[in-house]
C-alpha positions in Angstrom: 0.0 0.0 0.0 1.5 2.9 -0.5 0.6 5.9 1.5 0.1 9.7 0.2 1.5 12.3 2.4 -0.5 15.6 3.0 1.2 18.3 2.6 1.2 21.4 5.4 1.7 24.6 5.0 5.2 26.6 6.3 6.2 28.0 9.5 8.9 27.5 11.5 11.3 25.1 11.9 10.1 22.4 14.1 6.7 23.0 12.7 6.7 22.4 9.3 7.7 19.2 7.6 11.5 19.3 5.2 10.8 17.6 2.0 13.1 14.9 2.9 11.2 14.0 5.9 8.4 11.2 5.8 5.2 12.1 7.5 5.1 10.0 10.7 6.7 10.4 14.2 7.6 7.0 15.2 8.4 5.3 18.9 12.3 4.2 19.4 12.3 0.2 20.2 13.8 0.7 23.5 16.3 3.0 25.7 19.1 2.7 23.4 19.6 2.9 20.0 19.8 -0.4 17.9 22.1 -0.6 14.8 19.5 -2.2 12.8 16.9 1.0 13.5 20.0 3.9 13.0 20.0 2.3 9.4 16.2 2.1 9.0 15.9 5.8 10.3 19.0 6.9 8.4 17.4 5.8 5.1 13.9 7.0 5.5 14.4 10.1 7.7 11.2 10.2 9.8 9.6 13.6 11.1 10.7 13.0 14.1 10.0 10.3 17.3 7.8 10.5 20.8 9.1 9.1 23.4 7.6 7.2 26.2 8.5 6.3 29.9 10.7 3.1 28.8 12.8 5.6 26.9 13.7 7.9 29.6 15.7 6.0 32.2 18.2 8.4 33.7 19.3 11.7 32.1 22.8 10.7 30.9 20.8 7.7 28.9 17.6 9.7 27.6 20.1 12.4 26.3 22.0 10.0 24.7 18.9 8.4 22.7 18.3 11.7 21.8 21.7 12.6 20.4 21.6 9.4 18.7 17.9 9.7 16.7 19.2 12.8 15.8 22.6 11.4 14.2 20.5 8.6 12.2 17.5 10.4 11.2 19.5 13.9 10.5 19.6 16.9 13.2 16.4 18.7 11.7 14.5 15.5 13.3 11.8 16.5 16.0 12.0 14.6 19.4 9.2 14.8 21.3 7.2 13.6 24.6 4.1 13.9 26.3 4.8 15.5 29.5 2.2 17.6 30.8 2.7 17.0 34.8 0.7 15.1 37.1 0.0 11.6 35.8 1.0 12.2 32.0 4.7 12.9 32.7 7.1 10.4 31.2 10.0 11.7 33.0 9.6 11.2 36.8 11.4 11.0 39.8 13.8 10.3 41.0 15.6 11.7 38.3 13.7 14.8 37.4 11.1 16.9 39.0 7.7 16.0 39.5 4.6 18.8 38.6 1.3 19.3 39.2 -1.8 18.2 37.0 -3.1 21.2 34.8 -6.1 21.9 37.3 -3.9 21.7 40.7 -1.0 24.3 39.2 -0.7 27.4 40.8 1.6 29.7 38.3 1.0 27.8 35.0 3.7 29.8 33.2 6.9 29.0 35.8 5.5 25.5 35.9 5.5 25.0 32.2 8.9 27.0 31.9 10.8 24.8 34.7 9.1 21.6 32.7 10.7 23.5 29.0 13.9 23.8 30.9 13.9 20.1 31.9 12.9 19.1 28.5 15.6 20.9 27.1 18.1 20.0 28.7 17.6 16.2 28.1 17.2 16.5 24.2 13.7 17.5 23.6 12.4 19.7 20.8 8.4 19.3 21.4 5.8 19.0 24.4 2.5 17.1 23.7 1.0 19.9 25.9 -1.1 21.8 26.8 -4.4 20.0 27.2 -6.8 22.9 26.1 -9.7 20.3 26.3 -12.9 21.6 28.4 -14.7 19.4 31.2 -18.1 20.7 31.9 -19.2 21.5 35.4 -19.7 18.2 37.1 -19.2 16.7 33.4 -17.0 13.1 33.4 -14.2 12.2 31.0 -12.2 9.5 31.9 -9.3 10.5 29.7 -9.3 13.8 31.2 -10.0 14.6 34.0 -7.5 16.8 36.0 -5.3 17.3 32.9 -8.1 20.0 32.7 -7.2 23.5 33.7 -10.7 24.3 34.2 -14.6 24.3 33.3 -14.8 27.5 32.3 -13.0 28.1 28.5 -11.7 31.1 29.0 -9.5 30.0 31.5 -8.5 26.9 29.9 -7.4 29.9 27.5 -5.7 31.8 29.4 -3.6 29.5 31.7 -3.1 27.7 28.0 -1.6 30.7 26.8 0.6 31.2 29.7 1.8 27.3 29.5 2.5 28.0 25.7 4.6 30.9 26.6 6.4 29.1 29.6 7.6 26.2 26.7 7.8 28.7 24.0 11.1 30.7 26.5 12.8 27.7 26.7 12.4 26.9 22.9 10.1 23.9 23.6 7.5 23.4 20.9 4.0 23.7 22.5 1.6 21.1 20.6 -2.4 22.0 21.6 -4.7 19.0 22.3 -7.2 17.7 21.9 -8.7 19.2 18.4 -11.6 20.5 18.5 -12.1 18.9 22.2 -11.9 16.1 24.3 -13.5 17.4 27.0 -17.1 16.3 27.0 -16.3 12.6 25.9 -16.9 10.5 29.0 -14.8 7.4 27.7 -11.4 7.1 27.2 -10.2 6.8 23.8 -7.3 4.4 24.3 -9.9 2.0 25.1 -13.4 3.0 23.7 -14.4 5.2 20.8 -16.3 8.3 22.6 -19.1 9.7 20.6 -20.3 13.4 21.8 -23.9 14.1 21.2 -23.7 17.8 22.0 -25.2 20.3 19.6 -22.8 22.2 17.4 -24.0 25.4 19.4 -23.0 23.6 22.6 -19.6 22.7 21.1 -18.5 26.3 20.4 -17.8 26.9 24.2 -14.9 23.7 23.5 -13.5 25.2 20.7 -12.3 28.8 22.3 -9.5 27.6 24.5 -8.2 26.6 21.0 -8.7 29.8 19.3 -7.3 31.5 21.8 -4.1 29.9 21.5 -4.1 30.3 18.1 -5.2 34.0 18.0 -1.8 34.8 20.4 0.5 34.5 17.6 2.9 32.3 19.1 4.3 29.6 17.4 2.3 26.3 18.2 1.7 23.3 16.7 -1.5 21.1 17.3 -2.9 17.4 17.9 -6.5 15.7 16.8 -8.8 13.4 19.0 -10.4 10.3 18.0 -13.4 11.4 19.3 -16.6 10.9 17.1 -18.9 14.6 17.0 -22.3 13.5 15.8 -23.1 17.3 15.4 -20.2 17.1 12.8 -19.4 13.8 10.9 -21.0 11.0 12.0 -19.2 8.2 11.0 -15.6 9.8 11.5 -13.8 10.5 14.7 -11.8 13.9 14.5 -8.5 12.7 13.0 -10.0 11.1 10.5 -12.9 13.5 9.4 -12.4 15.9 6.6 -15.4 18.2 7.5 -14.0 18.2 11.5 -10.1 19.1 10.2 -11.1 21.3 7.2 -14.5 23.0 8.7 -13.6 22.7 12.4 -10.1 22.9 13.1 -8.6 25.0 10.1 -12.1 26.7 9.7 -13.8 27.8 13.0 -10.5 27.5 14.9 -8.4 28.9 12.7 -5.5 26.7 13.3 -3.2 27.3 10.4 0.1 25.3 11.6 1.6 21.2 11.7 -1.1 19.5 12.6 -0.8 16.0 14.4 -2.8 13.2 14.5 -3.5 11.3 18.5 -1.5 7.7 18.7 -3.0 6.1 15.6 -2.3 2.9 18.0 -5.7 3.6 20.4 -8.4 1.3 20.4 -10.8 4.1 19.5 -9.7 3.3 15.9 -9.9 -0.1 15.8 -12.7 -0.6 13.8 -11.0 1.8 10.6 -8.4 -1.2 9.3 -4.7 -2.0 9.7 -1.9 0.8 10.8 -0.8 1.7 6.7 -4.9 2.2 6.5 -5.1 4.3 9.5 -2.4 6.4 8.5 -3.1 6.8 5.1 -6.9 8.1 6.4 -5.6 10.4 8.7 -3.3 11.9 5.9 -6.0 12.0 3.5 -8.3 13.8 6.4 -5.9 16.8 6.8 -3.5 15.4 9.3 0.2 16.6 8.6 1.8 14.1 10.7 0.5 10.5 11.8 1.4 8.9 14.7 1.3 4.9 14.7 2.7 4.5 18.2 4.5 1.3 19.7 4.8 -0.2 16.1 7.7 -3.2 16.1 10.6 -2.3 14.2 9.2 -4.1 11.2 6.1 -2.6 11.0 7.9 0.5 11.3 10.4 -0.3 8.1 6.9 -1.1 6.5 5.5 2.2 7.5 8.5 4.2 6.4 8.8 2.3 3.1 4.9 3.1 2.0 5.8 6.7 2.1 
């Protein structure tokens, strides 16, 4: 099968995709570096990689992974992670600090500049964070929860901004998530494919935290949800709807910049066919970047090589 990239549109380094590069961010095998995946990389030049909490065992190790996906896949190679604080963090203690969820922080901008620094530091070019997403007053979403700075979108907004900024100093790549909002799907999408039954009326109050960010001119990059909006597309969740990404996301939002799609790898998706057909839908919806998580090294090498 062979896949057919989407092309973005320009913008700054880290968020915009060389011509050389293929259009998936891939997860590393392990805490080191094989030989066999340095050649693979080397040859196909992947966006970039996300690491996890097996990757990052000790600073002196994680910052050598770093240094070495970077010397196989070429230096203009994005590394990324999700570490938001609280439980998403895939660098913990002992080694590096530990921070607050989004709804227990008390100066969002010094918190999300010490996390930049530490990112940094180690070898990171890119934060899967913020979480703009919106819980409703005494709404439930299990995927959520306290990764949720508040009820109320206009603060979502605001501490967003100030998280973007704290990242942004300490030349961290912010990604926003979820697209268009995760906030008022009550099952997880790891596990379940969440369907949101809210009007499209109801829906603009998720969608601000979002076009905040994107009206404050800073230079951001942004992730999809599998989440189905029956108010939108029925039969598509976000990532993989062309109405939801063209309409929604580059329409009401206004999001203009690299657009990821959420780990490809989630049962939400199970029912839309194989990885190469996953990615090749999310591609085809408007995603710039696909992420098939956790994929062997083989079905990596067959990823890369339908690109």
């Amino acid at each position: 099968m062979q896949i057919t990239p989407h092309q973005p549109e320009g913008g700054h380094a880290l968020s915009s995709l060389a011509r050389h590069q293929k259009p998936v961010m891939l997860t590393p095998q392990g805490a080191e570096l094989s030989p066999e995946e340095a050649d693979l990389y080397s040859k196909h030049k992947p966006y970039g990689f996300i690491l996890f909490a097996k990757h990052c065992e000790t600073p002196a190790q994680v910052q050598k992974l770093c240094a070495d996906l970077k010397a196989a896949a070429g230096e203009d190679c994005v590394i990324a992670v999700d570490q938001e604080g609280g439980r998403v963090a895939r660098m913990r203690g002992p080694h590096w600090p530990e921070f607050k969820p989004a709804a227990d922080m008390d100066d969002v901008y010094q918190t999300y500049l010490e996390l930049g620094g530490m990112l940094k530091e180690n070898g990171f070019d890119m934060d899967f964070a913020p979480c703009l997403d919106v819980v409703p007053m005494g709404g439930r979403s299990d995927a959520i929860g306290d990764r949720c700075f508040s009820s109320d979108p206009k603060t979502v907004g605001d501490k967003g901004i100030q998280s973007l900024k704290g990242l942004s100093d300490r030349d961290v790549t912010p990604v926003i998530k979820h697209m268009p909002g995760h906030g008022r799907a009550e099952e997880d999408s790891h596990y379940f494919l969440p369907v949101v039954k809210a009007t499209a009326e109801e829906l603009k109050d998720d969608l601000k935290p979002f076009q905040m960010a994107v009206q404050s001119g800073l230079d951001i990059c942004g992730m999809t949800c599998h989440v189905i909006y029956e108010a939108w597309d029925k039969d598509h969740p976000a990532t993989l709807s062309q109405t939801v990404i063209g309409d929604i996301i580059r329409g009401d939002i206004g999001f203009k910049g690299l657009l990821f799609s959420d780990d490809l790898a989630m049962k939400a998706l199970a029912r839309y066919g194989d990885m190469p057909t996953r990615i090749q839908l999310c591609l085809d919806a408007g995603c710039d970047i696909a992420l098939p998580c956790h994929t062997t090294l083989e079905e990596s090498k067959v990823i890369l090589e339908s690109l």
